[in-house]
ROLUMVO-637684 format. One record per residue (C-alpha): residue in three letters; z, y negated, x. Coordinates in Angstrom, 3 decimals. Layout:
BEGIN
["ALA",[Z,Y,X]]
...
REM end
This chain:
BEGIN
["UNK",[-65.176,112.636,106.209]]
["UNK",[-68.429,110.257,106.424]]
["UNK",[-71.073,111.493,108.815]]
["UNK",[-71.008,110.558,112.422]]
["UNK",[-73.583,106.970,112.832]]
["UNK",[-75.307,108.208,115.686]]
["UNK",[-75.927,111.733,114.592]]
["UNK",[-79.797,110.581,113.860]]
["UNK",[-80.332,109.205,117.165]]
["UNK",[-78.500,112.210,118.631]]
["UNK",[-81.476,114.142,117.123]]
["UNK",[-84.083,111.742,118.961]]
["UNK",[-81.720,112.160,121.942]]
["UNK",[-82.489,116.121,121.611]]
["UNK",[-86.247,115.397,121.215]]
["UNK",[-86.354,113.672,124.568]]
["UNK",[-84.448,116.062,126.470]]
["UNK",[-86.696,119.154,125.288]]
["UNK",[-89.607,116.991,126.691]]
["UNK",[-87.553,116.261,130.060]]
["UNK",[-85.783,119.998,130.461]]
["UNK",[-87.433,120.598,133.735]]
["UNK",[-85.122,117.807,135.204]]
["UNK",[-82.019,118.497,136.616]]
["UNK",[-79.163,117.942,133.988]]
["UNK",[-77.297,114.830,135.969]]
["UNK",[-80.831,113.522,135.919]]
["UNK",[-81.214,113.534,132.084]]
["UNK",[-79.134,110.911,131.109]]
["UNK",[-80.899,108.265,133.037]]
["UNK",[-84.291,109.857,132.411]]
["UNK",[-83.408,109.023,128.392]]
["UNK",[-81.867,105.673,128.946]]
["UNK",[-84.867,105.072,130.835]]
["UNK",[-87.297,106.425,127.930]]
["UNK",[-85.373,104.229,124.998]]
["UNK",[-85.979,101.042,127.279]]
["UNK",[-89.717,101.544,127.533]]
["UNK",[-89.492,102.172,123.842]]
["UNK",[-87.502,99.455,123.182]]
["UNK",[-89.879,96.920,125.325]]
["UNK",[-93.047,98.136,123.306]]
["UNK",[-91.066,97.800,120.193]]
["UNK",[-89.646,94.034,121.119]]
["UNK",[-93.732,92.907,122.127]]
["UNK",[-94.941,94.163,118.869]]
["UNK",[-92.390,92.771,116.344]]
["UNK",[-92.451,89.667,118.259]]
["UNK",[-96.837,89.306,118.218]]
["UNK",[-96.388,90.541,114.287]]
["UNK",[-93.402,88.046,113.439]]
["UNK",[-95.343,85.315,115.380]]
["UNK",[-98.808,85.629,113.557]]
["UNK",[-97.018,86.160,110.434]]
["UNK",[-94.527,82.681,110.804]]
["UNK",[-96.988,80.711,112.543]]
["UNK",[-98.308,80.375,109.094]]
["UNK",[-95.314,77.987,108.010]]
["UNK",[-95.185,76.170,111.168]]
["UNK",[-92.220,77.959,112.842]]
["UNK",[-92.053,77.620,116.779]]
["UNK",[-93.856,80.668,118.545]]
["UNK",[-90.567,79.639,121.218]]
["UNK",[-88.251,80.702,118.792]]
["UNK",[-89.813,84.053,117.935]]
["UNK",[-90.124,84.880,121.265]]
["UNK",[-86.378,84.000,121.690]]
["UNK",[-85.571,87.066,120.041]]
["UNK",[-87.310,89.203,121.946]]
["UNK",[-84.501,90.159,124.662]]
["UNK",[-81.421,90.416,122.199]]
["UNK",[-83.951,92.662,119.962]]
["UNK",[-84.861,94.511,123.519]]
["UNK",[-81.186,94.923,124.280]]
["UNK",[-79.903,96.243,120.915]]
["UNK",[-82.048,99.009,120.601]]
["UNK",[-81.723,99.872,124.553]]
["UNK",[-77.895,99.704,123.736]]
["UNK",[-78.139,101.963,121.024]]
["UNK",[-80.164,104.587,122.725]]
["UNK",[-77.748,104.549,125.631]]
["UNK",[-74.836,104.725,123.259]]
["UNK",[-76.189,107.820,121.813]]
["UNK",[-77.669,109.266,125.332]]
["UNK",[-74.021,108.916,126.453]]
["UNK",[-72.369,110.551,123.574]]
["UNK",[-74.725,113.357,124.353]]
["UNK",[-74.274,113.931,127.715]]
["UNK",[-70.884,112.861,128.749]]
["UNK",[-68.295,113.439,125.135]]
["UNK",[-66.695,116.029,127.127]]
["UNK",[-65.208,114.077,129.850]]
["UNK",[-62.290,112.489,130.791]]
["UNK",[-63.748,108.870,131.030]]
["UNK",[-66.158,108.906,128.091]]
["UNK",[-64.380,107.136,126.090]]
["UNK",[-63.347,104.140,128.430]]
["UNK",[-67.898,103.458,128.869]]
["UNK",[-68.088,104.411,125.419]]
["UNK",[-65.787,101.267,124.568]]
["UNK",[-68.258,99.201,127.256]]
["UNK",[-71.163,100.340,125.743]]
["UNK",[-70.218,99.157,122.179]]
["UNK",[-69.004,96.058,123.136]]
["UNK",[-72.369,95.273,125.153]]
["UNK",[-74.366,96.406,121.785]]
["UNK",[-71.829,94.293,119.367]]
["UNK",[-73.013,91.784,121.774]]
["UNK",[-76.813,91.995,121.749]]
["UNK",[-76.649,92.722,118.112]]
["UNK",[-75.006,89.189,117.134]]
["UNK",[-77.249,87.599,119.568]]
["UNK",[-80.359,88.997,117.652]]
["UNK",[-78.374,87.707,114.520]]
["UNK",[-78.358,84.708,115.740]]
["UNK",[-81.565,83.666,117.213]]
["UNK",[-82.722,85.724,113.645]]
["UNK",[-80.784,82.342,111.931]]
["UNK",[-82.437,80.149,114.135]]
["UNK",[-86.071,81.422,113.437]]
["UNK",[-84.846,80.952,109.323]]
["UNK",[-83.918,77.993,109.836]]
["UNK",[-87.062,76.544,111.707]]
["UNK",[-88.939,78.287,108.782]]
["UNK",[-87.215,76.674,106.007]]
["UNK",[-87.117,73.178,107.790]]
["UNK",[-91.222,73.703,108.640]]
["UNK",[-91.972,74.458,104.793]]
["UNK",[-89.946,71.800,103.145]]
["UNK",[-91.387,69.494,105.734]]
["UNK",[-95.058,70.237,104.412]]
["UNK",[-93.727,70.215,101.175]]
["UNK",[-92.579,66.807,100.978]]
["UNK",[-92.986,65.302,104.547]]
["UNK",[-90.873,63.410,106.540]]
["UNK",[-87.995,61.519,105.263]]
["UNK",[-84.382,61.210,103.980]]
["UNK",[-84.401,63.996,102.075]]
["UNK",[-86.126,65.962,105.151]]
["UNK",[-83.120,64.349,107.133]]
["UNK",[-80.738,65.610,104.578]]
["UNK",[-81.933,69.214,104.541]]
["UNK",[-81.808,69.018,108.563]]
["UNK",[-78.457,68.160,108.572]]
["UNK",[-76.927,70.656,105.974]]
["UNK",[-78.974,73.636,107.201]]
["UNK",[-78.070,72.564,110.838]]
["UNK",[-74.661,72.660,109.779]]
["UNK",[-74.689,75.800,108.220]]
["UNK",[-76.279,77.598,111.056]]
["UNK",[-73.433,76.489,113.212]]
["UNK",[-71.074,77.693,110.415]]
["UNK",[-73.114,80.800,110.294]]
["UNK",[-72.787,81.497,114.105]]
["UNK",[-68.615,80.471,114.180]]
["UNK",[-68.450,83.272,111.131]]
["UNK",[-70.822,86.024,113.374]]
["UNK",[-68.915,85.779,116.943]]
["UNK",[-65.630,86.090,114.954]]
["UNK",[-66.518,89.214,113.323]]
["UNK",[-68.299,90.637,116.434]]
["UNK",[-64.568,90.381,118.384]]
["UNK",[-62.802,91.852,114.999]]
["UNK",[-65.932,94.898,114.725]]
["UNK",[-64.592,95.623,118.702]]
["UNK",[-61.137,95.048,118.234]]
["UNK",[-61.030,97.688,115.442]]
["UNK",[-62.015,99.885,117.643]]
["UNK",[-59.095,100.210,119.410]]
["UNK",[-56.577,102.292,117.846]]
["UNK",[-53.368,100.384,119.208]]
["UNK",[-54.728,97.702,117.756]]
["UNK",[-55.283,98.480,114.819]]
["UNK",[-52.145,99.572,114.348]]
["UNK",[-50.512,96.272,115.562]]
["UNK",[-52.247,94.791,112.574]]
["UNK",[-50.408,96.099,110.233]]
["UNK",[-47.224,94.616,111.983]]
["UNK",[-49.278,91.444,112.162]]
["UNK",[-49.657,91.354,108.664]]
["UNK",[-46.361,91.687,108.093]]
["UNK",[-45.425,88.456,109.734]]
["UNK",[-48.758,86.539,108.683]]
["UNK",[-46.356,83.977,106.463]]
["UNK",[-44.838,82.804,109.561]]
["UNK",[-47.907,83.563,111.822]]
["UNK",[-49.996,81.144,109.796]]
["UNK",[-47.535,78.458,109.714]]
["UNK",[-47.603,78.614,113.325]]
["UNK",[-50.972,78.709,113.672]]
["UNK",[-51.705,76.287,111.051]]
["UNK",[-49.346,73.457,112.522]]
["UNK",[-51.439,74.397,116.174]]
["UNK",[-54.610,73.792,115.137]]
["UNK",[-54.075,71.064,112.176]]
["UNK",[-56.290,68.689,113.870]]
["UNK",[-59.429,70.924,114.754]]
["UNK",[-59.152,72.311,111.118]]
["UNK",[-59.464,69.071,109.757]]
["UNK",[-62.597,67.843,111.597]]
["UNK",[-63.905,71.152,110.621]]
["UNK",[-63.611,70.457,107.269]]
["UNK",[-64.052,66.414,107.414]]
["UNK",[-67.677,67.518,109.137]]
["UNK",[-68.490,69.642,106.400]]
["UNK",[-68.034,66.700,103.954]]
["UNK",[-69.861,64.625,106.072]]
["UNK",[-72.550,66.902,105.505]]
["UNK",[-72.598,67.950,102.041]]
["UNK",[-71.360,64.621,100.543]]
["UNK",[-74.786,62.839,102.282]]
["UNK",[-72.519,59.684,103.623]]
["UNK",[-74.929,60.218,106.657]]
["UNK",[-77.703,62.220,108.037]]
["UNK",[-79.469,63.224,111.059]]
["UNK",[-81.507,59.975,112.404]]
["UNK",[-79.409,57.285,110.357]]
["UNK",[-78.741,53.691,111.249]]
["UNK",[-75.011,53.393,111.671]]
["UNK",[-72.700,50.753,113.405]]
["UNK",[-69.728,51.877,115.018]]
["UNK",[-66.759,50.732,116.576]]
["UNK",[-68.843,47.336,117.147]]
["UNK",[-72.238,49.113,118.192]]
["UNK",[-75.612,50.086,116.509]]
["UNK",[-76.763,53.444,117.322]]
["UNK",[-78.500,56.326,115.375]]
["UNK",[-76.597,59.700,114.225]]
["UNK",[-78.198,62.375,116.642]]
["UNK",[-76.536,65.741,115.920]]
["UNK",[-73.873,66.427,113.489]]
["UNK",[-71.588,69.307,114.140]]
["UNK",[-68.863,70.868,112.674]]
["UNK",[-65.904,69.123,114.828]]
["UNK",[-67.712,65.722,115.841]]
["UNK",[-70.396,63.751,115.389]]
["UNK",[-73.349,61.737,118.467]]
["UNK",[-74.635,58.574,118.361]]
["UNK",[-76.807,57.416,120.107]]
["UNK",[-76.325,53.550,120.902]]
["UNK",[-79.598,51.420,121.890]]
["UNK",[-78.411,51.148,125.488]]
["UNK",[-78.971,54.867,125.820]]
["UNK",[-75.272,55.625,125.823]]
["UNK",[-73.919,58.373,123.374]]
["UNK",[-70.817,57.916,121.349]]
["UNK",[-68.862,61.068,120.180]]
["UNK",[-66.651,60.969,117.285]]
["UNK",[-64.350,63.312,115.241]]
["UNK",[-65.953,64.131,111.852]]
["UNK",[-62.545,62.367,110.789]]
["UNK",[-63.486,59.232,111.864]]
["UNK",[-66.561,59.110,109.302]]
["UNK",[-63.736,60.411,106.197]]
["UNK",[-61.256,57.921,107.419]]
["UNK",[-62.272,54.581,108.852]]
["UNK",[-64.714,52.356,107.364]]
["UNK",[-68.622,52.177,109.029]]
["UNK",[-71.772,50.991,108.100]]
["UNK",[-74.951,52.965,107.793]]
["UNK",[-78.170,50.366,107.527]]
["UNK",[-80.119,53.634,105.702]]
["UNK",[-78.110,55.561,103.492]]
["UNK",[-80.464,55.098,100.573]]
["UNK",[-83.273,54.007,102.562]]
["UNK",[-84.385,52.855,105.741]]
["UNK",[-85.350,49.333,105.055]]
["UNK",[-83.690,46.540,106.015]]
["UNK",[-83.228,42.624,105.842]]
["UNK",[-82.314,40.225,109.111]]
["UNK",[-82.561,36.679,110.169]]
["UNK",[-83.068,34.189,112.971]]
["UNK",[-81.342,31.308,113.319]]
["UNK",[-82.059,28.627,115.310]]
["UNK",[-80.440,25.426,116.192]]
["UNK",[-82.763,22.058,116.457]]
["UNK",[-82.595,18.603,116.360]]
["UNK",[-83.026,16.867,112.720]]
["UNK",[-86.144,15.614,113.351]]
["UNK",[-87.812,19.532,113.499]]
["UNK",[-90.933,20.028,111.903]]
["UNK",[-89.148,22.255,108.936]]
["UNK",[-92.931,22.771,106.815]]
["UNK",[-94.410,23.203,110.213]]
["UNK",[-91.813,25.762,111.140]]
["UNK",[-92.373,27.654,107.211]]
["UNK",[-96.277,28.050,107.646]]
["UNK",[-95.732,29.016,110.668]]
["UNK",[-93.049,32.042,110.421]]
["UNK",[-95.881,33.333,107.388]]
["UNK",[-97.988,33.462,109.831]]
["UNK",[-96.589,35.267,112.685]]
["UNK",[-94.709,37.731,109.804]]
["UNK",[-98.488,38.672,108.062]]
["UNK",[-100.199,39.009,111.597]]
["UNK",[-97.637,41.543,112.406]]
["UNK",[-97.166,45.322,112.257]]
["UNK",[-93.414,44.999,111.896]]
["UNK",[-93.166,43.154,109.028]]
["UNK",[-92.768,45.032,105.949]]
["UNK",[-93.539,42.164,103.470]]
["UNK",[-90.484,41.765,101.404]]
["UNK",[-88.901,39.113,102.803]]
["UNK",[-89.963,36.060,103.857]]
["UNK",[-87.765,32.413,103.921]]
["UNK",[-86.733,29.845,105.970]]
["UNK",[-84.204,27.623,104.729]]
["UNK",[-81.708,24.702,106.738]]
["UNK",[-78.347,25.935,106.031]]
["UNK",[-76.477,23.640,108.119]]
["UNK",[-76.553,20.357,109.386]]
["UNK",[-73.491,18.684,111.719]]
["UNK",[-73.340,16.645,115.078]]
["UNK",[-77.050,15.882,114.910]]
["UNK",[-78.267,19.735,114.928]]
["UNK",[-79.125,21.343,111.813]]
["UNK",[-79.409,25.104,111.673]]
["UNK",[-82.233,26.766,110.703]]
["UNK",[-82.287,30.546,108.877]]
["UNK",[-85.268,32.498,108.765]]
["UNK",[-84.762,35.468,106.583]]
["UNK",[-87.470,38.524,107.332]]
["UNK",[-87.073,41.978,106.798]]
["UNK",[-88.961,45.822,108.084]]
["UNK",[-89.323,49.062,107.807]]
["UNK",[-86.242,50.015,110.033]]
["UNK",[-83.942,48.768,112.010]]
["UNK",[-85.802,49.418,115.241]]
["UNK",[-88.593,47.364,113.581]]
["UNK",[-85.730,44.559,112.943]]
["UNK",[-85.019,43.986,116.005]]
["UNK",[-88.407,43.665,117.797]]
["UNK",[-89.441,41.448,114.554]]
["UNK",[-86.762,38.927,114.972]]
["UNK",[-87.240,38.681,118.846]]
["UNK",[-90.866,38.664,118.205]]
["UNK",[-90.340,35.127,116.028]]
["UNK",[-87.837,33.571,117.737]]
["UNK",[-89.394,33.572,120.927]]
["UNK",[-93.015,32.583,119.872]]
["UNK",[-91.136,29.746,117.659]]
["UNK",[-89.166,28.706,120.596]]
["UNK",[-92.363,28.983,122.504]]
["UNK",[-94.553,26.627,120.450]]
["UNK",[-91.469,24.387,119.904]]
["UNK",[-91.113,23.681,123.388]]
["UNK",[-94.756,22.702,124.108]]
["UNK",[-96.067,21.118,121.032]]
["UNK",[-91.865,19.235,119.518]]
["UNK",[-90.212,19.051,122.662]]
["UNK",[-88.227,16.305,120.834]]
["UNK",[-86.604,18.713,118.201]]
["UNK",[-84.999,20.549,120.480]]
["UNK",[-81.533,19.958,121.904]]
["UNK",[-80.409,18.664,124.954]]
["UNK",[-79.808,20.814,127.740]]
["UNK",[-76.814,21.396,129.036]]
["UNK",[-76.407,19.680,132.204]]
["UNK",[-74.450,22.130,134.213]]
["UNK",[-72.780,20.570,137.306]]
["UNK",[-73.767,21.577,140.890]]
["UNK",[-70.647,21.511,143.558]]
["UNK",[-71.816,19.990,146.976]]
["UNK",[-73.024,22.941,149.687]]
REM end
């Protein structure tokens, strides 16, 4: 038979009580608990200061150190009171109904220290491959697969916490071997109930691991521009330039067609066109745009061309081609030229532009 777990803290349990004999025996129990939470608390500070000085050298968050302070505080309260209660109270009629309370509140403090545990990896491995290689895509990419993982991580850990309690029970432990017996049709069942989550489960995973996008990417969307803001294992945010957020199934980025501006990178080519008269100043128009493009930030200096590329009904349409950085960039550049152009159009060619449109006023 394998040795009881808690015979070792049963022995600290002992230590305690020879200290606190002179108290009256209903007394002892909470004089114990008491004892293991002080304990605990001391222990908690000083992982947490050593853990912090230690990380801080790889740029982890102090925030998420400190995070783990109260799981860390409650698991080894937990398991002081777990053992205090064996002690005490094994003889009596309703130990074992707090006994099952007790473990299920110290299965739950221990996956909670598990978990902010994965956390504090994570910001540690995301912190050194940032001063590794800096900020990027393939920072982006590591972001998003770790990110992932950690929620995969955390799915795996709260199942297991409800089996480790579940076992416990001896009825049902012993309707799992009926279960199993009927798992063929059981997982049919199941399987036809929860096709669809399954399958953005999976579809988010590939998402991930197949790099088609990645945390901060320029993507267009049932009609709108946004940029990927958290990926997660069932759906995925964007957030559009209005502010609004658009959530998807991870299905819809395995199945329907989309277009990410910075897959490979985040630079990107635009244009402006403009409509004018035929008589526009085209040469003016070219040393101008060169100008404007070299005098600003935005421009990233590969592109650069203005060309007519249509002419019909007296208007001819002119197509500046630019490009930047990002898309963000895009988008202030080409406002940025087409209104100055307009601008200096309108007070130095007034001629070359067309005819308002006279819009007719109805009588008050």
């Amino acid at each position: 038979m394998s040795p009881n777990p808690v015979e070792p803290l049963n022995e600290t349990v002992e230590e305690v009580i020879s200290v606190s004999s002179f108290l009256p025996v209903s007394l002892q129990f909470w004089a114990v608990l008491l004892a293991g939470a002080v304990f605990a608390a001391i222990l908690a500070f000083v992982f947490s200061a050593i853990a912090r000085r230690t990380l801080r050298r790889i740029g982890v968050d102090e925030a998420d150190v400190k995070a783990t302070r109260l799981p860390f505080f409650g698991l080894i309260t937990s398991i002081v009171a777990k053992s205090a209660f064996a002690f005490f109270y094994h003889n009596r009629d309703w130990y074992n109904p707090w006994q099952f309370v007790i473990l299920i509140i110290l299965v739950m403090f221990l996956t909670w220290f598990i978990i902010k545990l994965v956390r504090v990896i994570e910001a540690g491995m995301i912190s050194r491959f940032e001063a590794k290689f800096g900020p990027g895509r393939r920072l982006a990419k590591v972001q998003t697969q770790v990110g992932l993982m950690r929620r995969v991580l955390i799915a795996v850990l709260c199942i297991l916490a409800v089996a480790a309690v579940l076992l416990t029970i001896e009825q049902v432990r012993a309707l799992g071997a009926g279960l199993l017996a009927s798992a063929g049709l059981a997982s049919v069942v199941v399987g036809l109930a929860v096709q669809s989550t399954l399958a953005n489960v999976f579809a988010g995973l590939q998402v991930a691991f197949t790099d088609s996008i990645r945390v901060d990417d320029t993507v267009v969307v049932e009609g709108e521009r946004g940029t990927v803001e958290e990926i997660t294992l069932s759906y995925v945010v964007v957030l559009l330039l209005d502010g609004r957020r658009m959530i998807l199934p991870s299905t819809y980025f395995t199945t329907t067609p989309f277009e990410n501006w910075s897959r490979r990178s985040t630079e990107i080519s635009g244009n402006v066109a403009l409509q004018l008269k035929l008589n526009a100043p085209i040469d003016y128009l070219r040393q101008r745009t060169t100008e404007l493009l070299e005098s600003s930030d935005l421009w990233d200096g590969r592109d650069n061309e203005l060309l007519v590329t249509d002419a019909q009904n007296g208007l001819q349409t002119v197509a500046i081609y630019l490009s930047a950085r990002n898309a963000g960039d895009l988008w202030g550049l080409r406002n940025m030229i087409r209104e100055k152009l307009l601008g200096e159009l309108l007070e130095s060619y007034p001629e070359c532009l067309p005819d308002p449109r006279i819009v007719p006023t109805t009588p008050a």
